[in-house]
C-alpha distance (Angstrom), angle and dihedral (degrees) to the residues before:
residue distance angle dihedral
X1 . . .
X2 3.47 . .
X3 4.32 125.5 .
X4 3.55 118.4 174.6
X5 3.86 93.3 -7.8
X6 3.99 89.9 -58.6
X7 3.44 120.9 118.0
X8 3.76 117.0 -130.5
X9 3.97 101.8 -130.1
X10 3.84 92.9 -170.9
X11 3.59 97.1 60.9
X12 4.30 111.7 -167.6
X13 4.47 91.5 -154.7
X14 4.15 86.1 100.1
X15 3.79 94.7 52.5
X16 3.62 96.4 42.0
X17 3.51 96.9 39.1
X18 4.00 91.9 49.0
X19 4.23 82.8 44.7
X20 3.80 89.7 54.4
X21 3.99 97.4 50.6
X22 4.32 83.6 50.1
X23 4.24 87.1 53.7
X24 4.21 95.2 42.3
X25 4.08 79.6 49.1
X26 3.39 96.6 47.3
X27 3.98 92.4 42.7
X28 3.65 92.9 53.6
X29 3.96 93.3 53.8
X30 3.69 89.6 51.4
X31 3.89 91.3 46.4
X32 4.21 82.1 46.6
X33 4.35 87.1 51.5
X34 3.43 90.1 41.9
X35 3.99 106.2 48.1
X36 4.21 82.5 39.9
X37 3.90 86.0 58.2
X38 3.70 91.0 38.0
X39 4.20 97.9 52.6
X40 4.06 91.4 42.4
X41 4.20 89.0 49.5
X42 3.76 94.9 52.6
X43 3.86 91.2 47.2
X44 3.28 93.7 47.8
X45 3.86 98.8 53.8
X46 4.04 105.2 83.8
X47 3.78 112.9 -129.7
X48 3.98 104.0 19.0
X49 3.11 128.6 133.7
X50 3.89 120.2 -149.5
X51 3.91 116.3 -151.5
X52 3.04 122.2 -99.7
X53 4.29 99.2 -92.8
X54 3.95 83.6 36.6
X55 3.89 84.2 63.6
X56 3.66 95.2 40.0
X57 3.79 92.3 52.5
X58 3.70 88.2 46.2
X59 3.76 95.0 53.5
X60 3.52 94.8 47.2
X61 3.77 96.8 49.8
X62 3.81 84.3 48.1
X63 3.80 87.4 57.0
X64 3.33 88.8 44.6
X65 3.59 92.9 70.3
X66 3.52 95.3 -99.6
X67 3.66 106.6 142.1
X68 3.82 118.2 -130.0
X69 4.79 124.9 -142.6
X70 3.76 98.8 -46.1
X71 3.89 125.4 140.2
X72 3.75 122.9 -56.1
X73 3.82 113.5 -60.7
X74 3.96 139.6 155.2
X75 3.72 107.5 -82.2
X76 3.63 103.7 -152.7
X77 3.50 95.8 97.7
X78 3.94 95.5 50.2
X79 3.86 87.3 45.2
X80 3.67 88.8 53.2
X81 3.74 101.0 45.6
X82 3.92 84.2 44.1
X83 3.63 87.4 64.9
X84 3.54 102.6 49.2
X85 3.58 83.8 49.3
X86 3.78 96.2 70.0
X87 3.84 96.0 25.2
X88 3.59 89.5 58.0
X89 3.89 89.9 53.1
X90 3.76 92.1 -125.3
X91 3.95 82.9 123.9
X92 3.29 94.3 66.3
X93 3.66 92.7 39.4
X94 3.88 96.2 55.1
X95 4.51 84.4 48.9
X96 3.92 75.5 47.1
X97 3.98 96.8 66.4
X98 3.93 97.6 52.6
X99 3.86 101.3 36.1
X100 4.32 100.8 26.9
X101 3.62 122.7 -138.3
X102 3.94 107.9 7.3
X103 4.30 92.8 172.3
């Protein structure tokens, strides 16, 4: 990076960049918490009816291992499947087959 024809030496790129991959991790886990939250609330509430990439999302994170309301259980394992589930851009994919190309 150059300012006023002098070359910055101590260049900031690594540190942000390395900052940057720490925030798109932490998004996705929050995106993970939040569509876990999400799928569980809509089948929870008798008599509603999801549209249609709502219920394609929700079937595919079932499939996904993803467990659905059930009795009290450690979470971990949902949480973690969760999160492959959107790192692994099969979210996306599963919005993908209702609405086409999104990208």
């Amino acid at each position: 990076m150059c300012i006023r024809d002098r070359e910055d030496h101590v260049s900031m790129g690594w540190s942000a960049a390395r900052k940057l991959r720490t925030a798109v991790d932490n998004l996705t886990r929050v995106l993970a918490v939040e569509l876990y939250a999400a799928t569980r609330a809509v089948e929870l509430r008798e008599g509603l009816t999801p549209a249609p990439a709502t219920r394609a999302v929700i079937d595919a994170v079932r499939e996904a291992g993803v467990q659905g309301p059930g009795p009290d259980r450690f979470l971990a394992p949902d949480l973690a499947a969760a999160d492959a589930f959107v790192r692994d851009g099969r979210l996306l994919a599963a919005v993908e087959t209702v609405t086409g190309p999104l990208q």
